[in-house]
C-alpha positions as CSV (number, residue, x, y, z in Angstrom):
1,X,103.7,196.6,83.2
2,X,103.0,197.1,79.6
3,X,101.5,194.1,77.3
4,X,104.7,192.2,75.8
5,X,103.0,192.0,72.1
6,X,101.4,195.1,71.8
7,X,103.8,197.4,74.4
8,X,100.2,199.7,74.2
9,X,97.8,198.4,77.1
10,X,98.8,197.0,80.4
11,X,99.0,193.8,81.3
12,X,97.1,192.1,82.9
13,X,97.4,188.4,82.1
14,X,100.9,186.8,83.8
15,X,101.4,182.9,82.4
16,X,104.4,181.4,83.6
17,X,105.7,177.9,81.6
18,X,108.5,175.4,81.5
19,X,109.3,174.6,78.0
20,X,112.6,172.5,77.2
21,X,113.9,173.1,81.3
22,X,113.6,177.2,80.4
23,X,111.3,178.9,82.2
24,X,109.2,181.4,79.9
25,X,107.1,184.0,81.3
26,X,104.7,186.1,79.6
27,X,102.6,189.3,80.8
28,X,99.9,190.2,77.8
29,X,97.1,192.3,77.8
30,X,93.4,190.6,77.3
31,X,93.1,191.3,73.6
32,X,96.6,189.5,72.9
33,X,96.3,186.5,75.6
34,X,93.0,185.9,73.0
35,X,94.7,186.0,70.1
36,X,97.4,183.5,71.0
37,X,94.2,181.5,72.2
38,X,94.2,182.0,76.1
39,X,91.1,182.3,77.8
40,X,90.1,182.2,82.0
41,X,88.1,179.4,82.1
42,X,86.3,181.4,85.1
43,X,86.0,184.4,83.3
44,X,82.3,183.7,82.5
45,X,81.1,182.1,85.8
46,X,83.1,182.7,89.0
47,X,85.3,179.2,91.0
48,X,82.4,177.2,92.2
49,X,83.9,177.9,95.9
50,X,80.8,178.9,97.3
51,X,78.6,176.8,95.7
52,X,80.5,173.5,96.3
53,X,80.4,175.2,100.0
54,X,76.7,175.2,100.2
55,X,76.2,172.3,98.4
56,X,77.9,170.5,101.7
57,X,76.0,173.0,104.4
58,X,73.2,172.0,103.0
59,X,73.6,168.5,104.0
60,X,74.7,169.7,107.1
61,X,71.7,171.9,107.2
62,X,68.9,169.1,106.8
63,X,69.9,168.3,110.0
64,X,70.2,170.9,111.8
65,X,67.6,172.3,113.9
66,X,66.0,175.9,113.9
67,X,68.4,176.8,116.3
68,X,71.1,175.8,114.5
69,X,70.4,177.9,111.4
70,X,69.6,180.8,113.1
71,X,73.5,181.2,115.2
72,X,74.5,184.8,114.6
73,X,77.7,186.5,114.5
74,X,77.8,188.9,117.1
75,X,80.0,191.1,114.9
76,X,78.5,190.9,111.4
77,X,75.3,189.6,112.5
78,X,75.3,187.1,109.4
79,X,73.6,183.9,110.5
80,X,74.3,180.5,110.0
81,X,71.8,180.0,107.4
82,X,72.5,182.8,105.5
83,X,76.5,181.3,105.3
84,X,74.2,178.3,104.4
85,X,73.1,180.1,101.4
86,X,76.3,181.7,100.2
87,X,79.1,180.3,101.0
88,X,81.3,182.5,102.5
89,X,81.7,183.8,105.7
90,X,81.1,187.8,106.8
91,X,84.3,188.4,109.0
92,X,87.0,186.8,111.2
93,X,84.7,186.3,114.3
94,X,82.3,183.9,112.1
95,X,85.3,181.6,112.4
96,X,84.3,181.3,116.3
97,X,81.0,182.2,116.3
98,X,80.3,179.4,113.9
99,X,83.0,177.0,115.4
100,X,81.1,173.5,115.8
101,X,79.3,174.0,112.6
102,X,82.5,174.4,110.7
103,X,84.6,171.9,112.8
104,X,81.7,169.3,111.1
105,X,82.1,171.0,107.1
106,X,86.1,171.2,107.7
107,X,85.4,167.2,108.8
108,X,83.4,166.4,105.2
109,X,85.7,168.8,102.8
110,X,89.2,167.3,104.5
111,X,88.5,164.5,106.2
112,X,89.9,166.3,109.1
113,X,89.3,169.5,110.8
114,X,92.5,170.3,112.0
115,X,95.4,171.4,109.5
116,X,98.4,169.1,109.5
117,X,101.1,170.4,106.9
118,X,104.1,169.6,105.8
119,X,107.5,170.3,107.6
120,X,110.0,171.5,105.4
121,X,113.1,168.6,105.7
122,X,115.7,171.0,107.3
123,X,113.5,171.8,110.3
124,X,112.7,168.3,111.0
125,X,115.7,167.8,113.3
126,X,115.4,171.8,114.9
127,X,111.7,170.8,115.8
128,X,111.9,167.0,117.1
129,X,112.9,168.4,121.0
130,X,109.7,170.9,120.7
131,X,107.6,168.2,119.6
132,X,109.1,166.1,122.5
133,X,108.1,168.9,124.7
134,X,104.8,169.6,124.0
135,X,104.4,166.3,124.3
136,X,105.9,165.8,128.0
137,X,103.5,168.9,128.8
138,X,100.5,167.4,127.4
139,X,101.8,164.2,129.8
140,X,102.5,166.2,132.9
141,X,99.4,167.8,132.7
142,X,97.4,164.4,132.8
143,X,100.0,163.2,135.5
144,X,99.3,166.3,137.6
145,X,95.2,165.7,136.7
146,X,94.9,162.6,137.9
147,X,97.3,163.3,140.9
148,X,99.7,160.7,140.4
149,X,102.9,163.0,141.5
150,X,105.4,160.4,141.2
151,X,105.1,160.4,137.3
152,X,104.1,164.3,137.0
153,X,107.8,164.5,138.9
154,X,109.5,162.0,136.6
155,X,108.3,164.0,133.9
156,X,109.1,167.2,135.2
157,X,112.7,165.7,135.3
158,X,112.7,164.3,131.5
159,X,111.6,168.3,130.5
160,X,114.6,169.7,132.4
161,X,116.7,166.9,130.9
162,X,115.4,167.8,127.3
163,X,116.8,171.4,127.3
164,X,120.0,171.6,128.7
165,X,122.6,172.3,127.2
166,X,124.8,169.1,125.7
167,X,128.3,168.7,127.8
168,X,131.8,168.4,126.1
């Protein structure tokens, strides 16, 4: 897409902005994003991702041991320390390889290491019986764990109940 000022060079800026309930968009090249006075505020030094990253491994880091730091990916072979250092992770199997370790940064950054989004208001009501289920599972699994059969059966009975379908 050529710039929308010039209609010479490609575009490569895309701004997007609500002025008086309109949406405007615009899609300028560099040169004519400057002269309207748009700049990247990263343009000059990169998001601080991976330095606000190893700013918290390295708190992590003084306590770790030897072994700790030295935890390798068996694909990439990058090591815990060296993720230490940068910031970023080598591949998808650093994700397990490095699963404690991240468990504790996810912990710090979120205040939780498990990812709890939102669910859109129209599929509340479709997912309330699936919740319910996996919730009678995680029961019945206890039930059947600590061998008490009688509630592991009354359970078993609440699941059929759940998903059949409604008479009339």
């Amino acid at each position: 897409m050529l710039c929308q000022d010039c209609g010479n060079n490609e575009s490569t800026i895309h701004l997007t902005q609500i002025v008086n309930n309109k949406k405007v968009e615009l899609n300028l090249c560099r040169i004519c994003a400057e002269k309207r006075g748009f700049h990247n505020p990263f343009e000059k030094n990169a998001f601080p991702l991976a330095e606000f990253l190893t700013g918290m491994l390295r708190e992590i880091g003084e306590e770790a041991s030897a072994a700790f730091k030295a935890l390798k990916c068996p694909k990439c072979e990058l090591t815990f320390a060296d993720f230490s250092k940068k910031g970023r992770l080598g591949c998808g199997s650093c994700y397990s390889a490095f699963r404690t370790q991240l468990k504790d940064l996810l912990r710090k950054v979120h205040n939780s290491n498990q990812h709890h989004g939102k669910t859109p208001i129209t599929t509340v009501k479709e997912l309330k019986p699936l919740r319910e289920e996996r919730k009678l599972r995680d029961e019945l699994r206890q039930a059947i764990e600590q061998e008490d059969f009688e509630t592991a059966a009354a359970i078993r009975d609440r699941l059929k109940i759940l998903f059949e379908p409604a008479e009339g």
